[in-house]
PDB file of N, CA, C and O in Angstrom:
ATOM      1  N   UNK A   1      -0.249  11.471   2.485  1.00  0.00           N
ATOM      2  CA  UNK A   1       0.091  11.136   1.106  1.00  0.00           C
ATOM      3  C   UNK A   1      -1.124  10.566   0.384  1.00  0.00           C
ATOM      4  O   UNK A   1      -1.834   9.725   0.934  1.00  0.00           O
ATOM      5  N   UNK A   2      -1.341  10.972  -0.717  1.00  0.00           N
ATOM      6  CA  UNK A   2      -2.287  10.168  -1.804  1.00  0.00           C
ATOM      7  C   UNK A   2      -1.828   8.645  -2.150  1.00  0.00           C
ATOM      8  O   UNK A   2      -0.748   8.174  -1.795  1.00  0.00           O
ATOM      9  N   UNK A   3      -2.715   8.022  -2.822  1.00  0.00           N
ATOM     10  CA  UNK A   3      -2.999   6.716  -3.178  1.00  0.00           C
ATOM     11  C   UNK A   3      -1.800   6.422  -4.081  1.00  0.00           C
ATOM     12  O   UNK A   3      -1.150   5.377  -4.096  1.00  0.00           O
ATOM     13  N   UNK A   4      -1.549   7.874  -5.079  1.00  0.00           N
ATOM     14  CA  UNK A   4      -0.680   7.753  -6.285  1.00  0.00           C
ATOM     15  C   UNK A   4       0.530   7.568  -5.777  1.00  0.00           C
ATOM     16  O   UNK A   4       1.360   6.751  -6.175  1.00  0.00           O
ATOM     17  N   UNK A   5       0.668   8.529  -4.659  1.00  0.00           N
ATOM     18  CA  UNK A   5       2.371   8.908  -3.897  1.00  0.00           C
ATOM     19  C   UNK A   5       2.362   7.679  -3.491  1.00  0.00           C
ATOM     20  O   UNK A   5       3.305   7.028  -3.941  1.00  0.00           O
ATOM     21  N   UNK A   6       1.618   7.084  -2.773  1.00  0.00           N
ATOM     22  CA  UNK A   6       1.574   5.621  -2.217  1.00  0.00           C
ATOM     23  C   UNK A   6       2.519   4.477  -3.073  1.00  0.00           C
ATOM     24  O   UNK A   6       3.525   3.848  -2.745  1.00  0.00           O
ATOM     25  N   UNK A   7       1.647   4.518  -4.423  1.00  0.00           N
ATOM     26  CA  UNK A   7       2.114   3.027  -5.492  1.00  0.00           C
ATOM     27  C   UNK A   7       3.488   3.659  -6.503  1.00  0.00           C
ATOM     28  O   UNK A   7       4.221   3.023  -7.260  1.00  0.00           O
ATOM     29  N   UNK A   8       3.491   4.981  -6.211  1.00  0.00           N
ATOM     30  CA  UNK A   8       5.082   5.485  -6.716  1.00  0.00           C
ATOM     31  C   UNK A   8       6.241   4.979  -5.839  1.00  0.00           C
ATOM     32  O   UNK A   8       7.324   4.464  -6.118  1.00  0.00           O
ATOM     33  N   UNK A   9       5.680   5.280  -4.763  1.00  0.00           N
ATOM     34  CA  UNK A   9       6.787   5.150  -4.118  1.00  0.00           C
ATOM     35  C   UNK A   9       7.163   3.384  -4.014  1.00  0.00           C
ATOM     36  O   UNK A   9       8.323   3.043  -4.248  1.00  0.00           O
ATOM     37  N   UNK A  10       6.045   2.251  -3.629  1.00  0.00           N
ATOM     38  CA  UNK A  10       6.050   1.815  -3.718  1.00  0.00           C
ATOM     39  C   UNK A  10       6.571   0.718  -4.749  1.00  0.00           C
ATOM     40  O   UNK A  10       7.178  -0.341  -4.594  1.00  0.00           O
ATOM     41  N   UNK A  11       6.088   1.399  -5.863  1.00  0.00           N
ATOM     42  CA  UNK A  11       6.783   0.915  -7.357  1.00  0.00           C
ATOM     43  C   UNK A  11       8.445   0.671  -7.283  1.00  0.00           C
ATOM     44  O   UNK A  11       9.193  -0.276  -7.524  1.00  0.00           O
ATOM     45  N   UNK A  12       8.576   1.794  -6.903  1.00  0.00           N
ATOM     46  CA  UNK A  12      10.171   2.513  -6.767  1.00  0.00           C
ATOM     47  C   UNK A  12      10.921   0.828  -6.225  1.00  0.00           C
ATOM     48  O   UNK A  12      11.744   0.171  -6.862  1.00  0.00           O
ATOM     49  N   UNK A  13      10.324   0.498  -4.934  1.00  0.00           N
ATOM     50  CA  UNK A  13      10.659  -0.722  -4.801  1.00  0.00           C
ATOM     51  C   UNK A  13      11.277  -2.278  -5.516  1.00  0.00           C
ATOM     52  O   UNK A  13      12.194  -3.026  -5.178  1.00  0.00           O
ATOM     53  N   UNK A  14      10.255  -2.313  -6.671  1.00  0.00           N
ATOM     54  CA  UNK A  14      10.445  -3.016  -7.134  1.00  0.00           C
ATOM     55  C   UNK A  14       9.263  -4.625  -6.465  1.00  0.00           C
ATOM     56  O   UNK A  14       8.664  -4.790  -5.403  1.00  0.00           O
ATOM     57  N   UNK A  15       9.414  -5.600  -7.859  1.00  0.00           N
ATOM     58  CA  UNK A  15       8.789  -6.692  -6.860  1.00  0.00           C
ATOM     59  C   UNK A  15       8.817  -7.663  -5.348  1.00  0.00           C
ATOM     60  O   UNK A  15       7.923  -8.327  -4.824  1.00  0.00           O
ATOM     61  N   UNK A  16       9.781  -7.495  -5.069  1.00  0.00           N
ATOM     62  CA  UNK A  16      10.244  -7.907  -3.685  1.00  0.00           C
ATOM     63  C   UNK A  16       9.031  -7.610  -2.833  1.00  0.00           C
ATOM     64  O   UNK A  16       8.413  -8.360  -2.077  1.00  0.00           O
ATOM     65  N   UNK A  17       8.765  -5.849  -3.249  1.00  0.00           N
ATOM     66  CA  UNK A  17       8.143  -5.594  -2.014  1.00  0.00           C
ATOM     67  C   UNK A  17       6.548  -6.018  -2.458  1.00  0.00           C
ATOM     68  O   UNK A  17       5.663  -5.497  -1.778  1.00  0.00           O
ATOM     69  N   UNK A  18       6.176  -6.837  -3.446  1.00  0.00           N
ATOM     70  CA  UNK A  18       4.830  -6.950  -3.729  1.00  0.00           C
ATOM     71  C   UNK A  18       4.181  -7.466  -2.390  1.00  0.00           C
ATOM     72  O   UNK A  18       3.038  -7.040  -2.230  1.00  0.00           O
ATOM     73  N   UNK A  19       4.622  -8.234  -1.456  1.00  0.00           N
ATOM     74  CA  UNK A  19       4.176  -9.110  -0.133  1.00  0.00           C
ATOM     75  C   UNK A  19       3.923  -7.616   0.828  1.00  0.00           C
ATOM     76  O   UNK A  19       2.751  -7.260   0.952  1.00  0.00           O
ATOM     77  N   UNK A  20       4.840  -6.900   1.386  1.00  0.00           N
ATOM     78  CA  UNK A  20       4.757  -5.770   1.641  1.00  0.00           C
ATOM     79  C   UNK A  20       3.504  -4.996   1.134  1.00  0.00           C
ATOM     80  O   UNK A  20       2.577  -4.985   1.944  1.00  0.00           O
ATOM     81  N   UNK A  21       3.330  -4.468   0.176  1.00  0.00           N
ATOM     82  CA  UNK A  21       2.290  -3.569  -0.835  1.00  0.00           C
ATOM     83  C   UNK A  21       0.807  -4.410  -0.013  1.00  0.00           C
ATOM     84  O   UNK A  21       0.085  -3.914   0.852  1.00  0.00           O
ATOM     85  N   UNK A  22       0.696  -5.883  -0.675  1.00  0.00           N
ATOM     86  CA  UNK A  22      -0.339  -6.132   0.331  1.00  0.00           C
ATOM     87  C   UNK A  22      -0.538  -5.982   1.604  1.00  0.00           C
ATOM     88  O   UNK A  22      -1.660  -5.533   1.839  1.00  0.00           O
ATOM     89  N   UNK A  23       0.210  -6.210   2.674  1.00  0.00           N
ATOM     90  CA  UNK A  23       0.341  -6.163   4.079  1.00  0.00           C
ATOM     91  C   UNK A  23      -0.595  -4.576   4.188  1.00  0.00           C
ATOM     92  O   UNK A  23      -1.706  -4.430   4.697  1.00  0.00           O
ATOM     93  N   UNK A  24       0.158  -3.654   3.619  1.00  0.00           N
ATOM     94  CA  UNK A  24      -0.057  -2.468   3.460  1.00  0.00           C
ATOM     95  C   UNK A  24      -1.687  -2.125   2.750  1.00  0.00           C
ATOM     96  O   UNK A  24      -2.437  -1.438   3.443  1.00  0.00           O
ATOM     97  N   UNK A  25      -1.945  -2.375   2.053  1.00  0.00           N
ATOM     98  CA  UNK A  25      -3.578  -2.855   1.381  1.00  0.00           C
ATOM     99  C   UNK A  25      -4.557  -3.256   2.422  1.00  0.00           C
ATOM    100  O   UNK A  25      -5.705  -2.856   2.615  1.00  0.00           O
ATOM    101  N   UNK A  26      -3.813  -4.173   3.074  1.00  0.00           N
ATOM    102  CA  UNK A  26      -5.075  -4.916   4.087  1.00  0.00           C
ATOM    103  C   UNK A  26      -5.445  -4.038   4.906  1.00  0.00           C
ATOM    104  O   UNK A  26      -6.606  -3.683   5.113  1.00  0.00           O
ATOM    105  N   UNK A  27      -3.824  -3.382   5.753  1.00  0.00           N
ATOM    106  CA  UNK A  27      -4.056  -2.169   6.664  1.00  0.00           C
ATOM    107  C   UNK A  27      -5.323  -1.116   6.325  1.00  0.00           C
ATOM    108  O   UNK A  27      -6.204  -0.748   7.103  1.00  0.00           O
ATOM    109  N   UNK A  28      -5.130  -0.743   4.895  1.00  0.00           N
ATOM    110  CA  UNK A  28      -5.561   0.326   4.593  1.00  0.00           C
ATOM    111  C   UNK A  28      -6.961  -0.053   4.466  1.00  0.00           C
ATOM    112  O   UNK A  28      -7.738   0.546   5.209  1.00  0.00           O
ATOM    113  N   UNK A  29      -7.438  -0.927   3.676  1.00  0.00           N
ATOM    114  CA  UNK A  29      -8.845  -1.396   3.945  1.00  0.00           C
ATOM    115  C   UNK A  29      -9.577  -1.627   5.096  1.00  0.00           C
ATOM    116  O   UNK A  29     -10.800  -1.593   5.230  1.00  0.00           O
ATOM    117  N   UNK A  30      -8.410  -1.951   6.210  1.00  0.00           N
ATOM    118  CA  UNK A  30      -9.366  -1.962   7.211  1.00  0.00           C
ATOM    119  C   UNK A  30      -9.307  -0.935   8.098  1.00  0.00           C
ATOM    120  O   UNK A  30     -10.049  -1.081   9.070  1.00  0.00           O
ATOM    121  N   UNK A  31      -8.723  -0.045   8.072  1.00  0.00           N
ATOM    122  CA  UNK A  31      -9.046   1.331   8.548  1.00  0.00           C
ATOM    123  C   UNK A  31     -10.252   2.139   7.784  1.00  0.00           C
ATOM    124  O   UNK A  31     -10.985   2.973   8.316  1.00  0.00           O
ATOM    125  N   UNK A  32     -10.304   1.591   6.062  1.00  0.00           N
ATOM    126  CA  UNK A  32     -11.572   2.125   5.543  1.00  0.00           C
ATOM    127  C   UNK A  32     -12.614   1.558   6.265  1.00  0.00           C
ATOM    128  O   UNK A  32     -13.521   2.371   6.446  1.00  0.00           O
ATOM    129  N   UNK A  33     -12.836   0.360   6.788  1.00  0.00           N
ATOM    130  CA  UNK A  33     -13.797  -0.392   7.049  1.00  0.00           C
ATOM    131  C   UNK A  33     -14.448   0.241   8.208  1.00  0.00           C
ATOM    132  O   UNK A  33     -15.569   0.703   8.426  1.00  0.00           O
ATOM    133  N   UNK A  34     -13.114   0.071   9.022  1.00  0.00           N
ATOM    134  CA  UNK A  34     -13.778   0.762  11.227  1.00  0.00           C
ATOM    135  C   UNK A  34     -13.952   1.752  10.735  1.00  0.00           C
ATOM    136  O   UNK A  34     -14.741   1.989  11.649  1.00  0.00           O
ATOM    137  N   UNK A  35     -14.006   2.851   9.995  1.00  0.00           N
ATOM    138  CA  UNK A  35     -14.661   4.032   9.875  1.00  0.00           C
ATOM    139  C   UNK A  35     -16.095   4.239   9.540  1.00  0.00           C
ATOM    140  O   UNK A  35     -16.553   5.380   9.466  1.00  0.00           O
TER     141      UNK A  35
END
């Protein structure tokens, strides 16, 4: 999935899941990183 499909879907959520969205951010940065 793209970045966009990512924060759509995400959106879809609502704020609740803003704590989530980060968790998810950190992941993703640091898989950019070890690469």
């Amino acid at each position: 999935m793209t970045w966009t499909e990512k924060l759509l879907i995400i959106m879809q959520f609502g704020r609740r899941s803003l704590v989530n969205f980060w968790i998810f951010l950190e992941q993703e940065v640091h898989q950019i990183l070890m690469i």
